[in-house]
C-alpha positions, 0 to 999 in steps of 0.5 A, a space after each residue: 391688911 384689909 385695905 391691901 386684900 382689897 386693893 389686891 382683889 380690885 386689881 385682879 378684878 380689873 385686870 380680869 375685865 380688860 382681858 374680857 373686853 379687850 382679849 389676850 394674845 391667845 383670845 380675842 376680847 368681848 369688845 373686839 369681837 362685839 365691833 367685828 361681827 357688828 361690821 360684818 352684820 352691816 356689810 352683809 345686810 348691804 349685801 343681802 339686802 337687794 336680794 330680800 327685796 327683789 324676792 319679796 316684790 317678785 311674789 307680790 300681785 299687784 294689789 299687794 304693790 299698791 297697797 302701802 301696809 304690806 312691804 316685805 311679807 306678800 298677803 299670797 305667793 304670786 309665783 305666776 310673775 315668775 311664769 310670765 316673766 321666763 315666758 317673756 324671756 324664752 327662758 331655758 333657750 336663753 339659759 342654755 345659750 348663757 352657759 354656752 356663751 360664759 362657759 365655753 371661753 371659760 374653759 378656753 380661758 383656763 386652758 390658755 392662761 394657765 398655759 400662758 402662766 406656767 411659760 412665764 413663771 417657769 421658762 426664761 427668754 429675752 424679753 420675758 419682763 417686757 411681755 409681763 409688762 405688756 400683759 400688766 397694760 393690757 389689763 389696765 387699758 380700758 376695754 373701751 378704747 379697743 372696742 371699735 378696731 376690735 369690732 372692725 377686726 371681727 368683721 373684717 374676720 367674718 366672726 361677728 354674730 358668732 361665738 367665735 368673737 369670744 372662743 377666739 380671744 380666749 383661745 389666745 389668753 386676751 378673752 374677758 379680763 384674761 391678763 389677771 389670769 394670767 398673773 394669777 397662774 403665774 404667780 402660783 405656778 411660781 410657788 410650786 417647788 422647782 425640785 418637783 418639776 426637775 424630778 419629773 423631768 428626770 423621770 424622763 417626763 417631758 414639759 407638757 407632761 410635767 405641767 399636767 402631772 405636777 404643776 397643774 394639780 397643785 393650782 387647782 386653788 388657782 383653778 376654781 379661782 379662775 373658772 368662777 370669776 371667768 365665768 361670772 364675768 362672761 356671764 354678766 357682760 351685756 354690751 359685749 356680748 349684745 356687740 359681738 356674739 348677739 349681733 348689733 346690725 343682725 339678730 344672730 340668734 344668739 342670746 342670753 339672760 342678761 340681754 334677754 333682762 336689758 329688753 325685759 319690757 320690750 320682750 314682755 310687751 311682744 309676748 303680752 300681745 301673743 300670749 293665748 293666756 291672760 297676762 298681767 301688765 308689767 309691773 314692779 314684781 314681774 321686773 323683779 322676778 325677771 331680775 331674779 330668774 337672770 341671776 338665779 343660776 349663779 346663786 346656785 352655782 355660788 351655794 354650791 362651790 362656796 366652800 371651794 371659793 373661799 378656801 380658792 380665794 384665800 389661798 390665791 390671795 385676790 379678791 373679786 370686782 
């Protein structure tokens, strides 16, 4: 009777640690969870980990660079890189000039494909598999192969050196990777019930009409999606931007903090020469804190919308590049 109570007891006993480690159908187990956020932890550190980096060299001086003992923690804050480096870079003329340049084809860019999107997905015509086709290629043609009729094209038009060589393209849903946009909106639009929009139409609300008062309040996910990675995407491009908008023959005028980061050395070198204050010569701190003041706006527009983001993302179902 002892023996059977204590074979029962290491039964339940096993029984009770594979449920821990291993988890139930309702639970998920210690040894699971335990490979789960260890996975994670690497992957974020991957991720976070240039930006530690970049943050602990852009305070550091220069004695503390040369000095081998300190790696991460600086001896002082040296915000004065940060200075001279947004001096260097003209810093609030080209940020101002970044938001124009990402944000204005954003906003065409939403506005079009969303449009674009709606036609296909509610709207049926000959040919309709054929343009879905032709949006599908021109999004995996590498952008390289249209660079140079696209450039000989704006200057033919006279848009070179000018916003309109982005505004235009995107106007007609072909800006920065527009065809994924498209087929983003096409495809939520797809899932929005066609009982809703007949109701509207009975209503006596015409086609426009029922895209703004029905289909497009339910795609804001489909919105915030688009307008994010549109915008980052504009925001990041340099070759672009320095081919078309910023003028390759020409200065145009027109700049951003990305290009205004790919001649950090030259632009610091011309402001070391005017600068009236002392200046510090370029080194690895102020190159970071340059890098950091380039991507800093988008660090707080991600901190702001994170939550938006993620539940956008999650209910579209892509993911970023």
């Amino acid at each position: 009777m002892a023996r059977a109570t204590t074979k029962w007891y290491q039964n339940i006993t096993k029984d009770k640690v594979r449920k821990l480690l291993m988890g139930t159908k309702d639970t998920e187990g210690l040894l699971k969870m335990l490979v789960i956020y260890a996975l994670l932890i690497c992957i974020g550190f991957i991720y976070i980990y240039p930006i530690i980096y970049m943050i602990s060299n852009s305070l550091m001086s220069l004695d503390d660079l040369l000095d081998s003992s300190i790696n991460w923690i600086p001896s002082s804050l040296n915000f004065s890189n940060y200075a001279q480096a947004a001096a260097s870079m003209d810093f609030w003329k080209s940020l101002g000039q970044s938001i124009l340049i990402a944000g204005v084809p954003t906003l065409c860019n939403v506005v079009s494909c969303s449009l674009i999107g709606y036609g296909l997905a509610r709207f049926e015509f000959p040919g309709k598999k054929i343009v879905i086709g032709i949006i599908i290629f021109s999004f995996i043609l590498p952008s390289q192969i249209t660079m140079i009729p696209t450039y000989v094209l704006y200057s033919n038009m006279g848009i070179l050196g000018t916003l309109w060589s982005f505004v235009l393209p995107s106007l007609l849903g072909m800006g920065i990777n527009g065809p994924i946009f498209i087929l983003i909106f096409y495809q939520f639009f797809r899932q929005v019930p066609k009982v809703l929009i007949e109701a509207a139409q009975i209503d006596g609300a015409g086609y426009l009409k029922s895209f703004i008062r029905i289909s497009l309040p339910s795609a804001v996910p489909a919105l915030i999606t688009v307008t994010l990675f549109s915008f980052v995407w504009y925001w990041n491009e340099s070759y672009l931007t320095e081919m078309y908008v910023h003028g390759v023959m020409t200065d145009s005028g027109w700049t951003s903090l990305v290009i205004q980061l790919d001649n950090f050395q030259q632009n610091y070198n011309s402001y070391a020469q005017t600068a009236t204050n002392a200046v510090t010569s370029i080194n690895e701190s102020i190159n970071m804190a340059g890098t950091m003041l380039s991507i800093l706006p988008l660090l707080l527009m991600y901190f702001v919308l994170q939550r938006y983001f993620v539940e956008s993302i999650d209910r579209t179902g892509i993911t970023g590049e």
